[in-house]
matplotlib code that plots the C-alpha trace (Angstrom):
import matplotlib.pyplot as plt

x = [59.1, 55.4, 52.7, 49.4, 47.0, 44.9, 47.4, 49.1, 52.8, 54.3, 52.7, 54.1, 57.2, 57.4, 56.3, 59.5, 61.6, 60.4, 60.9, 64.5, 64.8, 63.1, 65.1, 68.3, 69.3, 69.7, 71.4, 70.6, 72.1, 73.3, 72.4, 69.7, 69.9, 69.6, 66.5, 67.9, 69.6, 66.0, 64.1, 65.9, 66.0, 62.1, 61.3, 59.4, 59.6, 61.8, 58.8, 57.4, 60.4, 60.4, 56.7, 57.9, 60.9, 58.7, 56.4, 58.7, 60.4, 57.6, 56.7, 60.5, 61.8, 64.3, 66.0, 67.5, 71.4, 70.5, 73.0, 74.1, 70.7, 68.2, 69.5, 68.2, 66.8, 68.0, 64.9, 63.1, 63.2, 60.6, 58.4, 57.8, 56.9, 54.4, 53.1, 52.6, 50.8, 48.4, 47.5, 47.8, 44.6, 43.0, 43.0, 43.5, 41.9, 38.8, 38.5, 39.5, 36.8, 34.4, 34.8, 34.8, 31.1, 30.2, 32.0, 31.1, 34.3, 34.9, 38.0, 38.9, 39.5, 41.5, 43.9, 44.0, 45.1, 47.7, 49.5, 49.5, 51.1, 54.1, 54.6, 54.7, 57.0, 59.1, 60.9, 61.8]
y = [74.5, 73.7, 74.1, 75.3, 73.1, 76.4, 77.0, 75.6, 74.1, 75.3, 79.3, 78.5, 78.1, 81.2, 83.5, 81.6, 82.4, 86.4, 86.2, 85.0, 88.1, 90.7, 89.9, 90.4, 86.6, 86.2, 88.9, 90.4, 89.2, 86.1, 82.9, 81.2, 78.0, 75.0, 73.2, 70.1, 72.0, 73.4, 70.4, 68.9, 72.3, 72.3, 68.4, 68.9, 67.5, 68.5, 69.1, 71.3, 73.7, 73.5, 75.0, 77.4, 78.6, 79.1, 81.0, 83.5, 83.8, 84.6, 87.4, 88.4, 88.1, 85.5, 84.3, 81.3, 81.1, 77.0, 74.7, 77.0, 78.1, 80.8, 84.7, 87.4, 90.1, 93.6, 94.5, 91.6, 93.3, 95.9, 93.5, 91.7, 94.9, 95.8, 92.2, 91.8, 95.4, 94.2, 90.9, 93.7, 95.6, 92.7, 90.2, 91.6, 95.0, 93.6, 91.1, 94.2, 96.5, 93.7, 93.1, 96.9, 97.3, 94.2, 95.7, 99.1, 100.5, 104.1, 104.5, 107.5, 104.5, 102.8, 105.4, 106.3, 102.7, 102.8, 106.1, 104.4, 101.4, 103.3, 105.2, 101.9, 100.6, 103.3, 102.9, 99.0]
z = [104.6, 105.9, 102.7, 103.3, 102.1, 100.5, 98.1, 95.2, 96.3, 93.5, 94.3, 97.9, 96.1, 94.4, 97.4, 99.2, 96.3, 95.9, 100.0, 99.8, 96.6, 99.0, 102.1, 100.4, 100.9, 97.1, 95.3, 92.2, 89.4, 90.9, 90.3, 92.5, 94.2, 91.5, 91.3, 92.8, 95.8, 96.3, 96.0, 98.9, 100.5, 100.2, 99.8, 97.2, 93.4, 90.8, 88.3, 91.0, 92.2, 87.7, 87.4, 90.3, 88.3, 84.9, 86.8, 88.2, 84.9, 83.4, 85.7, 85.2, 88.1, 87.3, 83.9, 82.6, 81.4, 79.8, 81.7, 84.3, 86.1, 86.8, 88.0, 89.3, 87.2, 87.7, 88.9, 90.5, 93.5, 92.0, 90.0, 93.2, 95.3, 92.6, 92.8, 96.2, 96.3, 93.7, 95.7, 98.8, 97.0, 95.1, 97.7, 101.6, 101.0, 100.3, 102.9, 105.5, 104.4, 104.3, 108.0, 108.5, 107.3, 109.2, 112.3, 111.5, 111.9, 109.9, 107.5, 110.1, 113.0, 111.0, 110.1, 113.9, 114.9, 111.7, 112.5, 116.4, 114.6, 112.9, 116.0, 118.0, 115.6, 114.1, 117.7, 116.8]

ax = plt.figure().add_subplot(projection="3d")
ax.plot(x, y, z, "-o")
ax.set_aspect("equal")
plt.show()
């Protein structure tokens, strides 16, 4: 995995976990790779892949069976959607309608250009 220097490792971490969730490469309700398999997986530290895991159980997304590992919640799957819509509005939106003002582009031309983009793609 190649880490963005703008970013925390360990956040990196989680977005590749919720990816591997998302993508339907880890199951619900199964158990996740260990922390050491993912350490290597990663090259990372054990302490970091650690603060990953706390993180994402905290968000409920994962939880812990002590001595056997970390699973996948029954809904994961939805607490990550819902998380990565609020960092959708909180964090992208903002930038994109700040270089709409500066560009002077109206909401109207942006919805064009997105219903061109579905059609585009509905076809892939």
């Amino acid at each position: 995995m190649k880490y963005k220097t703008d970013k925390p490792i360990y956040l990196q971490i989680v977005d590749y976990i919720c990816s591997q969730i998302i993508q339907d490469k880890w199951e619900i309700n199964n158990r996740t790779p260990s922390v050491r398999e993912l350490s290597i997986l990663l090259a990372v530290n054990r302490n970091t892949l650690v603060r990953a895991f706390d993180n994402i159980e905290q968000l409920g997304i994962v939880y812990n069976k002590r001595g056997i590992g970390f699973f996948i919640e029954e809904d994961a799957k939805e607490k990550i959607g819902k998380l990565y819509k609020e960092e959708f509005f909180q964090e992208n939106l903002p930038e994109l309608f700040e270089k709409m003002k500066i560009l002077k582009i109206s909401v109207e031309e942006i919805a064009k250009a997105y219903e061109e983009y579905l059609a585009k793609n509905e076809k892939k």
